[in-house]
C-alpha positions in Angstrom: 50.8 15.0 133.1 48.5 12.1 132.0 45.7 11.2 134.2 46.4 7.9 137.0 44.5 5.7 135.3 44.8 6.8 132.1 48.8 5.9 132.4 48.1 2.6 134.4 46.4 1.8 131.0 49.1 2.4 128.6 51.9 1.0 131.5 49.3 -2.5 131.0 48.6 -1.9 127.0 52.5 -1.4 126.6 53.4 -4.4 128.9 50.7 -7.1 127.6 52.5 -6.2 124.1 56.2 -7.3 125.9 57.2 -3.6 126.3 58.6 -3.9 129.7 60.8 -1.3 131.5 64.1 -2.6 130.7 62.9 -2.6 126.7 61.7 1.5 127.1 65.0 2.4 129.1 67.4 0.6 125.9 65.4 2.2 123.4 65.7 5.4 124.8 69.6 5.1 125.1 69.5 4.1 121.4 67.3 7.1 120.4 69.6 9.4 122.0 73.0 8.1 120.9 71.0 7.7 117.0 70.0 12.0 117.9 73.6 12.7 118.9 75.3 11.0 116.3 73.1 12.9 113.7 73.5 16.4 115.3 77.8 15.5 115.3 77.1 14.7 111.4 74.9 17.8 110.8 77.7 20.0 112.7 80.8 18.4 110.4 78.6 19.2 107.5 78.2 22.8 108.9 81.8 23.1 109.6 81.9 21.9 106.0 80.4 24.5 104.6 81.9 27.1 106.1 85.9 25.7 105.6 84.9 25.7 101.6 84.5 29.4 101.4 87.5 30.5 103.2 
């Protein structure tokens, strides 16, 4: 865990540079649908492989 006022900092830096709340909560649900579509791909690759040779 960060220190109190070392994350009552960032929470300002972030906010006086128009990261609010609602922006951090969207990007996080993009960076996890953008993780999960990569791990499906890198599974049907996988799966790819492994129909080839048999």
């Amino acid at each position: 865990d960060l220190d109190p006022k070392l994350q009552a900092a960032l929470k300002e830096y972030l906010l006086a540079r128009g990261v609010t709340p609602e922006l951090a909560t969207s990007l996080r649900e993009h960076l996890l649908q953008k993780e999960q579509a990569q791990y499906v791909s890198w599974l049907k690759t996988l799966e790819g492989m492994f129909t080839k040779d048999h």
